[in-house]
C-alpha positions, 0 to 999 in steps of 0.5 A: 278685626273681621271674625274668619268662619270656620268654612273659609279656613277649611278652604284655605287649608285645603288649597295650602296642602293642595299647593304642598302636594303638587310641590312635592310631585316634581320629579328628581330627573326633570329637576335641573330642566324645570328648576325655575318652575320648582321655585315657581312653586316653592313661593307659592306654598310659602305665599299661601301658608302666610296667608293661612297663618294670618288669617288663623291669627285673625280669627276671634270671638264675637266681639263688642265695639264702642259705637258713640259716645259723648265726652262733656256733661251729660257724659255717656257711651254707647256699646254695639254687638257687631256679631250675630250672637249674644255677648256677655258684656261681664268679658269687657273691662272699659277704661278712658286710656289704652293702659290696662295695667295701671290707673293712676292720673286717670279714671278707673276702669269698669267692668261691663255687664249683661247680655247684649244681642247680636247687632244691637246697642246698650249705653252707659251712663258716665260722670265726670269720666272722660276729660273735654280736653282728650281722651282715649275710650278702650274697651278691654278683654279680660286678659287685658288685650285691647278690643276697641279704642278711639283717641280724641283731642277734644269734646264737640258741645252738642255733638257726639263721636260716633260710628256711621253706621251702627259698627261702621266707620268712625264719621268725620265730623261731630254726629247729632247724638242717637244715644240708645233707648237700652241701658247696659244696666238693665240687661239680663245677666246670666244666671250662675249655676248654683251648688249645692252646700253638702251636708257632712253625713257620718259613715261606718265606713270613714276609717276604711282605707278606701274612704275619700272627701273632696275640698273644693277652694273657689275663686277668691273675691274680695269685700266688695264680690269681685273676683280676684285676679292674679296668683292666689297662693293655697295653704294647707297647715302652713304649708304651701300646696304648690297651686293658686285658687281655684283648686280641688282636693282629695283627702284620705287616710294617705293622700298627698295634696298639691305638687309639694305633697302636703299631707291630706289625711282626714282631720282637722285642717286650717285653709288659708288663701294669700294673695300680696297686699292683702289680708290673708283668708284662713278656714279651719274644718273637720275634714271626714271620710265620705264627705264633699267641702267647699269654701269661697275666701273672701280677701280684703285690702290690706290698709295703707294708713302708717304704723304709729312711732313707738316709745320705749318708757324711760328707765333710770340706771344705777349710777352715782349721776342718775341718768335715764335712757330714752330708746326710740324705736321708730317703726316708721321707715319699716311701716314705709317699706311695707306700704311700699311693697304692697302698693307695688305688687297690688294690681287691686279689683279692677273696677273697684280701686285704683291700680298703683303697679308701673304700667307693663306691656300686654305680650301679643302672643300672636306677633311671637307665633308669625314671628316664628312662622317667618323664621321658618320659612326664611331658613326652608327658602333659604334651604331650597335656594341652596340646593338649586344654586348647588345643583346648577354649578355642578351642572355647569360643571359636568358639561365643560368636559364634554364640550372639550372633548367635542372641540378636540373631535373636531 
């Protein structure tokens, strides 16, 4: 999708309210003389306002595109920056289908990274990634919107797929491969913006009515350093804050945290982050006046092996037959239920496992905005041919006693 500069929409602006202006110049006197010119530049504005909209809806960021790759053994694909600025690759998700959501029967996704300079090319080394029989190589936003995507049906040998030239179109037939000399691997990447651990420093001033900390709670990640995505649900005490992570706090004597007004005062506190199918991270701190505080929880999957069948011992009852009573209390269809629960809400760290949530469409927030772009013009056009129509009969109307007035002059 072509990137519009921000000069050319100003000039589309300036002709759309150029174009609106001159409509509403027409005079209400010379309405019925030049009611076709009217309309003339009625559809004209709405041509002009659709074609703003869409190119408004088409304007994105510099964005990455696969430009080669080579599906059977030695498998690899080949990334280019079609846009003149650096792109951080760690925006990019790649994947060997079109299905963000879900990665079962399929490959699982990966998470680009570095920094790649406007027009040049970085590869990717694969292993048994894409299928010689077909496959759909997808490069992926963050959000899960599709940024680029090639199906084929079959691998070519010694031949690659490939774009001729570099960003261009797709050629029609198998290229000899022209694989970059730069791994992906070993771009730059950006370095973080480290903050400083604050050391807690006792005041005289902590039980003045004034005194404040700050908790900052970070992204959580999960064993592996990847960032979780997704809700994640903070706790203060046991009790819900009403916001997900990541979140800033202010405690004080009277302070309320949150939109469920949990209380904040200064004190011990216990912090927990929890997000559906995994274990819950918990964080107990003295919390005093004057001081700032910050915490990166960590989540680890919650194991999907099932819970063992329980027993309860046998125990004899008082009766003249003695007869002992065996209870078994299997836990198993609950064990069942629970791993089923969390497999269906877990999306996992994408990249790193497997995701089992039934695929869902990414909503295209732009198609909902021309959508309602459309409607608004269809009912203004509609409005408008209304008056005209109106305004004619009546016309028409106003000139027939006049003509019979003439005939009876005769």
């Amino acid at each position: 999708m072509a990137q519009v500069s921000k000069a050319s929409k100003n000039v589309y602006l300036e002709i759309l309210c150029t174009s609106f202006i001159s409509f509403l110049k027409i005079k209400k006197d010379s309405f019925f003389i030049s009611y076709k010119n009217y309309f003339a530049r009625f559809f004209i504005f709405v041509f002009i306002s659709f074609a703003v909209l869409f190119l408004s809806f088409s304007e994105v960021a510099a964005q990455v595109v696969i430009n080669e790759f080579h599906p059977n053994s030695p498998e690899w694909v080949e990334f280019y920056n079609s846009s003149s600025d650096v792109i951080n690759l760690s925006d990019f998700w790649f994947d060997d289908d079109d299905n963000f959501v879900s990665d079962i029967g399929t490959s699982s996704k990966r998470r680009l990274s570095g920094l790649l300079s406007g027009g040049a090319t970085c590869y990717l080394d694969l292993n048994s990634y894409l299928n010689d029989n077909g496959d759909k190589p997808t490069i992926f936003s963050l959000s899960g919107e599709i940024i680029d995507s090639y199906s084929y049906i079959s691998s070519l040998g010694d031949k690659t797929y490939s774009r001729d030239p570099d960003g261009g179109e797709w050629a029609s037939a198998g290229m000899d491969p022209t694989k970059s000399l730069t791994n992906c691997l070993s771009l730059a990447t950006p370095t973080p913006t480290q903050t400083p651990t604050p050391t807690p420093v006792s005041t005289s001033s902590s039980n003045s009515s004034s005194s404040k900390a700050t908790v900052k709670i970070n992204s959580a990640k999960d064993q592996n350093g990847n960032e979780l995505l997704g809700s994640l649900k903070i706790y203060i005490d046991g009790n819900y804050t009403g916001n997900y992570a990541p979140e800033t706090y202010t405690f004080c004597s009277d302070c309320k945290c949150g939109s469920n007004n949990v209380p904040c005062g200064f004190g011990n506190h216990t912090f927990k982050v929890e997000k559906t199918g995994y274990n819950s991270w918990t964080k107990t701190a003295e919390i005093s006046a004057d001081n700032n505080y910050e915490f990166d929880p960590v989540l680890t999957l919650v194991s999907s092996s099932p819970s063992p069948t329980l027993k309860a011992t046998p125990t004899a009852t008082a009766s003249a037959t003695p007869k002992s009573t065996t209870f078994n209390l299997s836990t198993s269809s609950e064990s069942a239920l629970l791993a089923e629960d969390v497999f269906s809400n877990n999306k996992g760290v994408l990249g790193a496992f497997s995701e089992s949530k039934t695929s869902t469409p990414v909503p295209n927030q732009s198609d909902s905005k021309f959508k309602l772009a459309a409607l608004f013009f269809i009912i203004s056009g509609l409005s408008f041919l209304g008056s005209a129509v109106y305004a004619y009969l009546k016309k028409k109307k106003n000139a027939k006693p006049d003509e019979s007035k003439s005939e009876e002059a005769g």
